[in-house]
C-alpha positions in Angstrom: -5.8 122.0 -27.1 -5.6 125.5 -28.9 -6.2 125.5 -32.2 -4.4 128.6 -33.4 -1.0 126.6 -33.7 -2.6 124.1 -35.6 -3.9 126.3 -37.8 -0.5 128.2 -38.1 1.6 124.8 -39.0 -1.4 123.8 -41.8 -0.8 127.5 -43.2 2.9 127.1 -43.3 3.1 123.7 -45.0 0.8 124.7 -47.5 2.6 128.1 -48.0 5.9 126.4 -48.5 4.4 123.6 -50.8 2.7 126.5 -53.1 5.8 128.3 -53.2 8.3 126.1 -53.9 6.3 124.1 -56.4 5.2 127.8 -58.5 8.3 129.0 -58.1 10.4 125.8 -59.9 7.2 125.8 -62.6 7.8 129.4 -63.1 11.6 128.9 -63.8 11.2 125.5 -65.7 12.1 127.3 -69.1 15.2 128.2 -67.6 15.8 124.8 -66.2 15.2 123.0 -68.9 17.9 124.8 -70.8 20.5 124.5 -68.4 20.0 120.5 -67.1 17.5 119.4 -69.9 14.2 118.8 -70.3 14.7 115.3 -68.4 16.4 116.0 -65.4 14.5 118.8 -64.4 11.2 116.8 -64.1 13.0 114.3 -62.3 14.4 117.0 -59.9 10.9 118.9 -60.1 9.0 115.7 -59.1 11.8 114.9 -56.6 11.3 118.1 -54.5 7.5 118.8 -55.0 6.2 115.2 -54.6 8.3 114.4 -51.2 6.8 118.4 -50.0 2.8 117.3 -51.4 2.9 114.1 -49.2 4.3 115.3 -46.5 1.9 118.3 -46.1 -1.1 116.0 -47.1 0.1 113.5 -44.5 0.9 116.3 -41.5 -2.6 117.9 -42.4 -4.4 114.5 -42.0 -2.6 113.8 -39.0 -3.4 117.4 -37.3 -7.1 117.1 -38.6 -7.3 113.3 -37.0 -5.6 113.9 -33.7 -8.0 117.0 -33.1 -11.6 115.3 -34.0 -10.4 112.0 -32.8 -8.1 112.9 -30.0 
């Protein structure tokens, strides 16, 4: 199998993971002060947990199906 697209979908999951996680700790001031201080963990941990596992588990899955495949 080619590699390339591989290493394209490992580069875009971690792209969007990085930005979407900086980019809601960069406005948390902000959201705290419009929802609380509360709610926007929860909804911080809501979006950037669900985005970590599924990046660590597609990059474990790519990396596995390519040694072991």
């Amino acid at each position: 199998p080619s590699v390339f697209p591989l290493q394209v979908v490992l580069l875009l999951l971690t792209l969007i993971f990085a930005l979407v996680h900086s980019g809601m700790a960069s406005l948390r001031e902000t959201g705290e002060k419009i929802i609380g201080e509360r709610a926007y963990r929860v909804l911080f941990a809501g979006i950037s947990l669900p985005l970590a596992l599924s990046t660590i588990v597609s990059i474990l899955y790519i990396v596995f199906s390519f040694f072991f495949c």
